[in-house]
N, C-alpha and C positions, 0 to 999 in steps of 0.2 A: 651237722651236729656229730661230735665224736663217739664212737660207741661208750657204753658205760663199762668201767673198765674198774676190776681190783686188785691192788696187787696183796698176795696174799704167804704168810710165813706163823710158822710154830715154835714155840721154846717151852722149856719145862722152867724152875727155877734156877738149874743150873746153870744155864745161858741165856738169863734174862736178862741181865749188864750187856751181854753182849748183841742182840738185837735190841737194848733201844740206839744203839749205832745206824741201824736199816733206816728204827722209826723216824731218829730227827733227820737220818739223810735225806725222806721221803717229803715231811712234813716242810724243811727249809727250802726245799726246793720245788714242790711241784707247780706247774705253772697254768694246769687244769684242773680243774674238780676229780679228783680221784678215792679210790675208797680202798682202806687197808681190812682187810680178811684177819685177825688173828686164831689160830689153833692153841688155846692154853691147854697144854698140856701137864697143868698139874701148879699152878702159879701161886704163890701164897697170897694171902691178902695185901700185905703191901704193895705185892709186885704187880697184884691185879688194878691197885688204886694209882700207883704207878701208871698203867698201861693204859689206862683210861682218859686219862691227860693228851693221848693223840688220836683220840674219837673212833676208836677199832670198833669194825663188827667182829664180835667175840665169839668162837664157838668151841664148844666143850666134845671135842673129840671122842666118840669107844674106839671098838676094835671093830672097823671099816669092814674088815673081812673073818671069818671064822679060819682060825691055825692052832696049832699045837709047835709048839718048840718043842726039840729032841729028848727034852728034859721029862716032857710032858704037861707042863707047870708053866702057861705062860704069864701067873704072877711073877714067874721069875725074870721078867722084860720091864725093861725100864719102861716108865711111859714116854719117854721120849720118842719108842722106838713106831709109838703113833706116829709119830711126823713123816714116817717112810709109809707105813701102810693108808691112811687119810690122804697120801698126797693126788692119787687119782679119783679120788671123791671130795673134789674143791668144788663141785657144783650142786652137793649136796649138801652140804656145809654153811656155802652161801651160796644160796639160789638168787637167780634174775638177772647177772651180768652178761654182757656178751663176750668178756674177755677177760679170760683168768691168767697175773702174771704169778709166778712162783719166785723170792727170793730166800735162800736161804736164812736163820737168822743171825746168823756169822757172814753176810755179805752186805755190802751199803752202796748206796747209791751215787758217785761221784758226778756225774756230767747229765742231767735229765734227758740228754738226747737220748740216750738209754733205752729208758721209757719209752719215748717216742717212738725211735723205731721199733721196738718191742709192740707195742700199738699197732702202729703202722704194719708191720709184715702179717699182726692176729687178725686185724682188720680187712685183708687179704683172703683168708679162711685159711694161713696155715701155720701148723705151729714153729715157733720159732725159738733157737734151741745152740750153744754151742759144743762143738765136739773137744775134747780135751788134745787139740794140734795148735802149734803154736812154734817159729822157731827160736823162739827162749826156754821151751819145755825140753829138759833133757832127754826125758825119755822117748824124744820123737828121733834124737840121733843113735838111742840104743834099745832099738825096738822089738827087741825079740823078747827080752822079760815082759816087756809089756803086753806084746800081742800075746804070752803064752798066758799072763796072768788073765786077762778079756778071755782068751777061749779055755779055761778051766771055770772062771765064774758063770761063763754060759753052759758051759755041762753041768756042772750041779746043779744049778736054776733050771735046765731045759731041756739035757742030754744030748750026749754028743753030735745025733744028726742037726740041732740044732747049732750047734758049736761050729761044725764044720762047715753051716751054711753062713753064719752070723757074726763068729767066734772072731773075725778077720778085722771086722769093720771097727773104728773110732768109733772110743766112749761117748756117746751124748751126757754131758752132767749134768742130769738136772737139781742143779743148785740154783739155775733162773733158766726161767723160759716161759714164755709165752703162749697160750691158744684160746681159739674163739671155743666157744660152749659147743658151737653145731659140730667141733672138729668129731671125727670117726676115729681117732688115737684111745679117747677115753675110755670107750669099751675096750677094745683091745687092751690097752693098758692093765685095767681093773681086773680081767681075765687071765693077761699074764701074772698078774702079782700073785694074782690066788692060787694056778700052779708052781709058781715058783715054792710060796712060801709053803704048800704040803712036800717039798724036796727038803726046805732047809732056813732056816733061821737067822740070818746074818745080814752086817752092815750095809751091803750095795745090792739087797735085794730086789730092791723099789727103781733103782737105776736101771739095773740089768734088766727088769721088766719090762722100764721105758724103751731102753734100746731096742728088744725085741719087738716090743710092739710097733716102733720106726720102721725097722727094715724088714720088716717080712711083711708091709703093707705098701699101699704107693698113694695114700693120702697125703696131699699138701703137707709140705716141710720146708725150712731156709733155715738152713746152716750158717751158723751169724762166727767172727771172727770172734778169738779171745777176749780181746777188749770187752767184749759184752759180760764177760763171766772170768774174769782175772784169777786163776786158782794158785794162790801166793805161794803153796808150799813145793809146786814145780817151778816158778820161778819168782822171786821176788820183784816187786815193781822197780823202777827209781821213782827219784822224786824231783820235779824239778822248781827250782826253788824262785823264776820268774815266774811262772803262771799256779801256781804254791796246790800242785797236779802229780798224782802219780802217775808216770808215764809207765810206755813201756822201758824194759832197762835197757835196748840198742836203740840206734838210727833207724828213723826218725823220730823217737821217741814219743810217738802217740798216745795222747790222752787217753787215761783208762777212763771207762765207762762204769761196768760195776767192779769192783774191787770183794773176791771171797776167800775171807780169813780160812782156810783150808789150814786142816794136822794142826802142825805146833806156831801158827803165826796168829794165833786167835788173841795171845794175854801177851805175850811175851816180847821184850824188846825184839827188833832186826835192825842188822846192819844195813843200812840201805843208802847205793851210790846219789850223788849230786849231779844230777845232769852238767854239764860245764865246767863241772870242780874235778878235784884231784880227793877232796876229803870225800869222808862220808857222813852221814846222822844214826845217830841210835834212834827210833823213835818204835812207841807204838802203831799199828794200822789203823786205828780207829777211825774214825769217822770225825771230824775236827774243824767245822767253818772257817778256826781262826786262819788254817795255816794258808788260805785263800786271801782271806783279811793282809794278813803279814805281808803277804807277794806285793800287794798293792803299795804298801809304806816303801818309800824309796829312801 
């Protein structure tokens, strides 16, 4: 019997169009019993009757940890900015799973083997996780802004002795990942965030937690390839128009797995290559059955 597994994601109503993309990628495809976690953070009524229609266990997120922003006023934080502080208290949330996956609600589901092995490595005992390396990601060929920007966000979050220990390593993003409830990350986790966020208030503070809590521990971990966590705004996918799949965009062009509308690819046309063609498509990333449907019609 396969562990009981949920995967689990948050929106406010800002980006509720854009996760029910996760929800029907999840819903059309799953090929087990699986159970969706939703974090509303802050939903209107329609959106909430909306959301209801793909059977979420629902839960109404506070503030997971006690902080102040620099301001002193943290009515002045969106509620969205729950979905970073709550994300290491999925198991209190929703209690009783053995296996909690995280996807963001700007990332959807394309190929369920995804899942799978997401399952498969938590069911393991470890968490399972991809680092932002990739040879389509640019900034893995022009790596000095990047390592400098990683180790200034670990000094503010942690202080430089940490920086110079940590500051080096590839980002984990957790926009998907994986782990069993018994993992030893969680503490760790929940304890980094809490001194981070008495340093400092901002967008990858919940990241940079994770990260630290990774590598300064030697609990169970498997480093999963891009494909698991596709973050569009380093490199845009292709698309390939026989298997109607966003590949990756060189040889071999491997099927993406989860696809995360990352920055500015969340609303917005891209230009995206044709595997085998010379043209291109404008389309949106969304989440789209048809264009599988289409592949099929000869």
């Amino acid at each position: 019997m396969s562990a009981r597994t949920i995967i689990c994601t948050a929106s406010d109503d800002r980006f509720f169009q854009v996760s029910l993309s996760l929800l029907r990628s999840i819903r059309d495809q799953q090929s087990a019993d699986i159970d969706i976690g939703y974090l509303d953070l802050g939903l209107s009524k329609e959106n909430r009757e909306t959301l209801a229609k793909f059977a979420p266990e629902i839960a109404l997120p506070g503030w997971d940890i006690d902080f102040a922003p620099q301001s002193g006023d943290r009515s002045t934080i969106g509620a969205g900015f729950k979905a970073m502080v709550s994300r290491p208290f999925l198991r209190d949330h929703f209690p009783g799973y053995e296996i909690y996956i995280w996807i963001d609600a700007d990332a959807w589901v394309q190929n369920w083997w995804a899942i799978e092995w997401l399952q498969n490595g938590a069911s393991g005992g470890r968490l399972c996780i991809a680092p932002e390396l990739d040879r389509a990601y640019k900034h893995c060929f022009e790596i000095k802004p990047y390592v400098r920007w990683i180790f200034e966000k670990q000094k503010t979050y942690f202080g430089e002795d940490v920086a110079r220990r940590f500051g080096y390593s590839p980002v984990l993003n957790s926009g998907v990942f994986a782990m069993p409830a018994a993992h030893g990350i969680w503490s760790i986790w929940r304890e980094a965030l809490a001194e981070a966020l008495s340093r400092d208030v901002s967008f990858h503070v919940e990241q940079m937690a994770l990260n630290y809590a990774v590598y300064s521990s030697d609990h169970p971990r498997c480093f999963l390839p891009a494909t698991f966590n596709w973050i569009a705004n380093m490199a845009l996918p292709a698309f390939d128009p026989e298997s109607g799949e966003f590949v990756e965009p060189d040889i071999p062009h491997r099927p993406i797995g989860v696809l995360h509308l990352t920055g500015n690819t969340k609303l917005a046309n891209q230009r995206i290559a044709l595997v085998g063609r010379e043209e291109t498509m404008e389309s949106r990333l969304f989440y789209d059955p048809r264009r599988r449907k289409k592949a099929t019609v000869k």
